[in-house]
N, C-alpha and C positions, 0 to 999 in steps of 0.2 A: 504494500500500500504506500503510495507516496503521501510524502510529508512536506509543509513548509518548512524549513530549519535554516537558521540566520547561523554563520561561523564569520565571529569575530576575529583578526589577526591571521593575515596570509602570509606569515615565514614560510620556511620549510613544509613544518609536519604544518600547520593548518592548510595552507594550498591541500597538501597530500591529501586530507580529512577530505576537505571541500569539494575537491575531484574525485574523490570515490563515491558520494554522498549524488552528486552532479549523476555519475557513469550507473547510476540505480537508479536514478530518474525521480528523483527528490526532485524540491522546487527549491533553491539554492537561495538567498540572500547574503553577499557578502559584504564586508567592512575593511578596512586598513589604513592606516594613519598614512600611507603613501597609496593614494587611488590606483596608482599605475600600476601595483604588485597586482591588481584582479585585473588586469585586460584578458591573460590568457582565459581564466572561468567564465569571463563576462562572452569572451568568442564561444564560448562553450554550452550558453543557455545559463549559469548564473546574473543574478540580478546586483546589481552595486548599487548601493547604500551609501548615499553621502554624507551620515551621522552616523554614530552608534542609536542614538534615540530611531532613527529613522529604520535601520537594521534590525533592532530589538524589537520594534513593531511589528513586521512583515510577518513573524514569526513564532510558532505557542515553544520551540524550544531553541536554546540561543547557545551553542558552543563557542566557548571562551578557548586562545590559544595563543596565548599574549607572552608577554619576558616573563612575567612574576606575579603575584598577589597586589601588591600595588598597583601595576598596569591594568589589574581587570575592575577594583573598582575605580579607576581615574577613567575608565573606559565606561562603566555601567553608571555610571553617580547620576548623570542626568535623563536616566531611562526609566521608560515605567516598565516595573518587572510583574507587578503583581498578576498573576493567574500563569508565571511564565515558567518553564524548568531552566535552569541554568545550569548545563553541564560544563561546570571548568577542568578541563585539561592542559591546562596549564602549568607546568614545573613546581614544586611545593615540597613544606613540611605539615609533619599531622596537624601538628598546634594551627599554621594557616589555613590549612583546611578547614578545620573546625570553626573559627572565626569566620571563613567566608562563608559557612551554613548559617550562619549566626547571621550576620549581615545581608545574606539574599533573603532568610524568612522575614527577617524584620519588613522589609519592602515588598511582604508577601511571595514569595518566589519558592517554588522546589529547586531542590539546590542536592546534585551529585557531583563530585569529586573523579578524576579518572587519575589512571599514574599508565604512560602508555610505554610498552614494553615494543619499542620498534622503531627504527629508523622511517622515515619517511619513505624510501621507495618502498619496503614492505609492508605500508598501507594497501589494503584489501588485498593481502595476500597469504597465502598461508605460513603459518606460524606466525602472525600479528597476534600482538595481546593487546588487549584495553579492560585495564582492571576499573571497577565503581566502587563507590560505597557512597552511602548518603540515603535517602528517600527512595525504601525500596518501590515504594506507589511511582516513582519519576522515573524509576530505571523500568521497571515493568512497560510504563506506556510507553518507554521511545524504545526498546528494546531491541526492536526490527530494524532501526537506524541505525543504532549502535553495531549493530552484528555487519553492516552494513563496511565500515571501516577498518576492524578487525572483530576477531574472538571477542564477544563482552561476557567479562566473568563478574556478576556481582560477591561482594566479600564482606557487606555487612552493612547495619545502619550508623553506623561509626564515621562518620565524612573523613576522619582520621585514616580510618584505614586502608584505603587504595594507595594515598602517597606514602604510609610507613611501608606498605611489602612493597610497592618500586623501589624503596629506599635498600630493604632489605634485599633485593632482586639484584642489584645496582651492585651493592658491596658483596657480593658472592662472585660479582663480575670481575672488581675489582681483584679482590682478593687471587681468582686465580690468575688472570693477567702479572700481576705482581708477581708471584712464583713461578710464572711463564719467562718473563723478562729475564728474571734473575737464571733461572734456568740456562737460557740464548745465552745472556753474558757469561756465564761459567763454560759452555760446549766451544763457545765463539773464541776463547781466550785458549781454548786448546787446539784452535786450526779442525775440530770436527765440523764435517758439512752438516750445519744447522737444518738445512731443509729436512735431511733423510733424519737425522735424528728427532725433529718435530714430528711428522711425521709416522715414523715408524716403532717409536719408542716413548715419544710424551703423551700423547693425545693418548693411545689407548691405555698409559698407565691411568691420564686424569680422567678418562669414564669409569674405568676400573674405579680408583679412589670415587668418583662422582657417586657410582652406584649403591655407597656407606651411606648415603645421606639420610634414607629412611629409618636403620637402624640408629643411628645418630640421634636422631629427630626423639625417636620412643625413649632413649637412653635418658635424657634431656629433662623432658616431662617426666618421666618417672624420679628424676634424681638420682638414680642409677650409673655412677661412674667405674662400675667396676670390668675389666678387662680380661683378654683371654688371647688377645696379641702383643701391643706392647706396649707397657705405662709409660705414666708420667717420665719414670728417671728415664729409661732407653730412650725416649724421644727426646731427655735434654743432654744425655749425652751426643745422642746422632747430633742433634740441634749447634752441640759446641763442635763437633767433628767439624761440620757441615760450612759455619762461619770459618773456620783456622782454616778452611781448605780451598774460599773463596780467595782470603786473603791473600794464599801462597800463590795463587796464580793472578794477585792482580787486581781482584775484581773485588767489588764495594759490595755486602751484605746486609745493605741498608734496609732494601722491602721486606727483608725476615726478620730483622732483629727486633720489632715491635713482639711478636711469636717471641722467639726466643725469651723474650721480659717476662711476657707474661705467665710461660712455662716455668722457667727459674723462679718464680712470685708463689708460684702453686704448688711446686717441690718444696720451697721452702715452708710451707706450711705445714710440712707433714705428711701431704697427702702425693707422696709420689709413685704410690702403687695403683692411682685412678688411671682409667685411658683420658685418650685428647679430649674424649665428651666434657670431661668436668673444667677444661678452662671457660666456660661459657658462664661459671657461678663467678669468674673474676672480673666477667665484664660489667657486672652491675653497680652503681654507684652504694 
């Protein structure tokens, strides 16, 4: 069923929304502080919008895709929103999301949060994510648009929660990149062809290690650190190996030694007979 829907902020990923939204046969309204970024939509069958008020009109649901929290309400302040849903996809933390729930009801507005799991060209493509949380009544009716642009996975009435698991998505990314890096600089400082050893030796070790995650996961929630491969100490011994053998060839063991802290913090406690599950009680304030 086609929908009117207004998408605020044509960067990157909003064009990308806008055009997938356009290529379903949606009735498009768009918006952007440079008119010129929608010529290509506007060739396309979308509608340009010479205001935000003007955009936010056309429209019962109004996707935000702007720099920040700031930009969408300096963007929405003079709009009427009420009877409107306000999906911001917008970049964020939980705490701003939850204030910008706060501030679209206030103006009468449903108000869901997205945290979107995807580069821009794999808009409407498979393996796109677009996580929700907010008003599951606002996710329910645009649903069918949403699915539209990627996967829409709702994750709870928490506005908080779609940007903390991108956040948590995000630093699992980081995380292995970082011992990816480090990894290249230690093979790379021995003159081994990086590629065949990427290749043919990392990648399936880290699905291998990836495929721990679940068990991980149960270990976690239960409180359960006890081991049957290899604790606390063998890992801070490998961990000390591992740093002195960077060094001797050269290379900076700076993306691990955060790890290594907090391993040596958790041994020193006594408790170095847990597996790695238990440094996760170190990260809480």
């Amino acid at each position: 069923m086609s929908e009117n829907i207004t998408v605020l902020g044509l960067g990157l990923m909003g064009t990308a929304l806008a055009d997938a939204l356009l290529s379903a046969g949606h009735d498009v309204t768009v918006w952007n502080r440079t008119p010129s970024k929608a010529d290509p939509l506007v060739a396309k069958g979308a509608t340009r919008a010479a205001t935000p008020a003007e955009a936010v009109g056309a429209s019962p649901l109004v996707i935000a895709c702007l720099l920040d929290y700031p930009s969408v309400y300096e963007v929405l302040q003079d709009t009427q929103l009420a009877g409107k849903t306000v999906a911001n996809l917008t970049t964020g933390r939980p705490a701003e999301a939850r204030e910008a729930a706060s501030w679209a009801a206030e103006r009468g507005a449903d108000y869901v949060d997205g945290g979107i799991m995807a580069v821009p060209p794999l808009i409407a493509q498979p393996g796109a994510l677009i996580l929700y949380s907010g008003s599951r009544a606002a996710f329910d009716r645009h649903e069918q648009a949403f699915a539209v642009m990627a996967e829409a996975r709702y994750v709870g009435e928490d506005p908080g929660m779609a940007p903390l698991l991108d956040l948590a998505m995000l630093t699992g990314m980081y995380g292995q990149m970082a011992g990816l890096l480090e990894a290249a600089a230690l093979v790379t400082s021995a003159k081994y062809p990086l590629k065949e050893f990427t290749e043919t030796l990392l990648i399936p070790w880290l699905n291998a290690m990836a495929a721990l995650g679940p068990a991980w996961a149960e270990k976690i929630e239960a409180g359960d650190h006890s081991t049957e491969v290899s604790n606390l100490e063998i890992n801070r011994a490998g961990l000390e190996n591992l740093v002195r053998a960077f060094r001797e060839q050269g290379v900076k063991p700076d993306l691990l030694l955060p790890l290594k802290t907090v391993v040596d913090q958790r041994t020193a406690r006594g408790l170095a007979h847990e597996g790695l599950s238990g440094l996760v009680e170190e990260l809480y304030n």
